[in-house]
N, C-alpha and C positions, 0 to 999 in steps of 0.2 A: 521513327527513330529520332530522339534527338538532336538539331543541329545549331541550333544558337542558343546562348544561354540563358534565356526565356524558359525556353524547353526543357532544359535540363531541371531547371529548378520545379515547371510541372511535375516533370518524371518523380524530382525529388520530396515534393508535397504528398505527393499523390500516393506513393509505398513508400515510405519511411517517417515522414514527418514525424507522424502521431509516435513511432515508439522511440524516435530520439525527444521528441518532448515528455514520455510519460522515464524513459531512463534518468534524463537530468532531470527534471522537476523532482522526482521519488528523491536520487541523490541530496541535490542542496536543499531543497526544504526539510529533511527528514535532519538534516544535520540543523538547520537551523529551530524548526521547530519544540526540537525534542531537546536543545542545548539550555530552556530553562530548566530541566528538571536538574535537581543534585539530591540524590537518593531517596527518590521517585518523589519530591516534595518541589511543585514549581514554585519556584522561587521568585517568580516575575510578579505574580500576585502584590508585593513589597511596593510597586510601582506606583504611586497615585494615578492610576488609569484607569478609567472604568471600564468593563468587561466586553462592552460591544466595542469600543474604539480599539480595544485589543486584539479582538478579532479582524477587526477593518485592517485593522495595520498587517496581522500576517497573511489576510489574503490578498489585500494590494502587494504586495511585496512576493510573495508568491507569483501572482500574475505579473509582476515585472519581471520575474526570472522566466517566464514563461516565453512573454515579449522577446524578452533578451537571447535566450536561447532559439526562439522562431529566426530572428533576425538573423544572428550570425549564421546558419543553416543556410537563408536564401544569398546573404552577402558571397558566402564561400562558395555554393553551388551555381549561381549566375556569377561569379568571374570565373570559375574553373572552366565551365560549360564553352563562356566565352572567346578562351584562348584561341586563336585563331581562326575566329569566324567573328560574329557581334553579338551585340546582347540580342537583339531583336524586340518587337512592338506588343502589345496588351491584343492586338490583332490575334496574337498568336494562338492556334484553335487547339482546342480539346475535345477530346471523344465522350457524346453526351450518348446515355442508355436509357430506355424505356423499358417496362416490365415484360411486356410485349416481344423485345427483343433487336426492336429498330435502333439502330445507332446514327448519330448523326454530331458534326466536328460542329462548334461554338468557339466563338472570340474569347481567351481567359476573360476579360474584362467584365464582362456580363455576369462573374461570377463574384469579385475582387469584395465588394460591399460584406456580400452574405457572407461569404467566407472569414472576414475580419469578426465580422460580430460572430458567428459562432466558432472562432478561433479561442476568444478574448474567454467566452462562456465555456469553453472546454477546458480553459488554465484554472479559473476560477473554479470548476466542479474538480480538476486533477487537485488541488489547491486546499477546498473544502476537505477529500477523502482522505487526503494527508496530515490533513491537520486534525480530524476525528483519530486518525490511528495514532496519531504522534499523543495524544492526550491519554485513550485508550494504553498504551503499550509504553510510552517513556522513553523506550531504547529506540538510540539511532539506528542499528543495525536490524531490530528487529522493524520496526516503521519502515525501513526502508524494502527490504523486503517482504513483507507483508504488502504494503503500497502496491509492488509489482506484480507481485503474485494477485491480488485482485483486479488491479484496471488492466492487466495482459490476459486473464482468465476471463471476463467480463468479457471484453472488445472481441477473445479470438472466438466465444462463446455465440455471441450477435450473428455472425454469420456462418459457424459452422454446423452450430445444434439445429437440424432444423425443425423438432416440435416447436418451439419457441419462435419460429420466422413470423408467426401471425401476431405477434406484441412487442418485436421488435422493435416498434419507433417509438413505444414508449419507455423505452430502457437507453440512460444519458450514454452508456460506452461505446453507443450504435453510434454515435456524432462525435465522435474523436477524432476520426478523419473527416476531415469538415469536407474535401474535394470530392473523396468517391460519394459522400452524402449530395451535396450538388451538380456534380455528373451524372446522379441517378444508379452509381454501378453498383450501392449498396441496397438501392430499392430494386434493383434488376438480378443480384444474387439471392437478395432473400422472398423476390415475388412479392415485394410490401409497397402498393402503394401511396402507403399512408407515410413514407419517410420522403421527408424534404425540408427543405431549409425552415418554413414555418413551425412546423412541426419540432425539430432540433432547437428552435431558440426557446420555444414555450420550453419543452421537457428541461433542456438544463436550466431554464430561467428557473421552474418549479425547484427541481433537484437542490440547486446553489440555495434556494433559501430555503427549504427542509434543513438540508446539513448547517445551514449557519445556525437555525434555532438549535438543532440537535449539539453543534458547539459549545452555542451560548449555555447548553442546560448543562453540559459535561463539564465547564469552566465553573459554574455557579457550584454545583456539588464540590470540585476540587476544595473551590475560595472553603466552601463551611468546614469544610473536614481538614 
């Protein structure tokens, strides 16, 4: 149980993170990305910018809402956590899982690296799949829920279908929750020993540059037509 506000904000990484990150990202970006179009004609095209810094731009931007929204989530949850008791130390342990079935409590800190990088790499793939549908489909409303409807169906998919358990880690929505991926509790629900943080950074590294070509080719077709 939670007692300082360390803890809390594990608690709060750990089950919810990923679907307040995949809610606001879907929201602002889908508003943002889908605001060039005016009668399905984007109009950003007019821009002198070339097609890839175009893209650079809305997925840096993308992952700084990502950032942005991670951030406030841990600010609010370690002072909430905190009231009346302390923050408490990087010390602070978490329950690590083997497939096997052993559990055993680790220092957060031993996790903090991996978890940033495949943090960053999971804004940038929510980021990517947003802005292929935002191109795809135009409308704010529809992007936006489309966005949802795939990375909540994807993610709840990874671990509940279990024909699919055995190719799980190669599918990017399995490393959305970057924590239960390095506590091991997603390689110990789906029997996958092949899910771990190495493993998560390759696959979304691949993934993020599949969907940037796949952009770059959706944006080219737009510019001719």
């Amino acid at each position: 149980t939670p007692v300082q506000g360390i803890s809390y904000i594990i608690l709060i990484v750990n089950n919810y993170l990923s679907i307040i990150l995949i809610v606001m990202m879907a929201f602002i970006l889908s508003y943002l990305y889908c605001s060039n179009y005016f009668n399905g004609i984007d109009i950003s095209i007019i821009v002198p910018m070339k097609q890839v810094n175009r893209i650079m731009t809305k997925l840096m931007v993308g992952c700084f809402v990502g950032i942005s929204v991670t951030l406030f989530v841990l600010i609010i949850s370690g002072t909430l956590g905190s009231v009346g008791t302390e923050f408490g130390s990087l010390k602070s342990p978490i329950l690590t899982y083997s497939t096997s079935g052993i559990c055993e409590y680790e220092p957060i800190r031993n996790f903090i690296m991996s978890w940033i990088i495949m943090s960053i790499l999971s804004m940038l793939f929510i980021s990517n799949v947003i802005f292929v549908l935002s191109v795809l489909l135009k409308k704010r409303t529809s992007c936006f829920f489309s966005s949802l409807l795939f990375l909540f169906a994807c993610t709840w998919g990874c671990t509940k279908i279990a024909p699919i358990f055995s190719i799980v880690h190669l599918i990017p929505t399995t490393y959305l929750n970057c924590l239960q991926v390095l506590s091991g509790e997603i390689g110990y629900l789906t029997q996958n020993n092949n899910i771990n943080a190495l493993t998560g950074i390759i696959v979304l590294l691949v993934c993020n540059i599949v969907l940037t070509i796949i952009n770059f080719s959706l944006m080219k077709m737009r510019e001719v037509k």
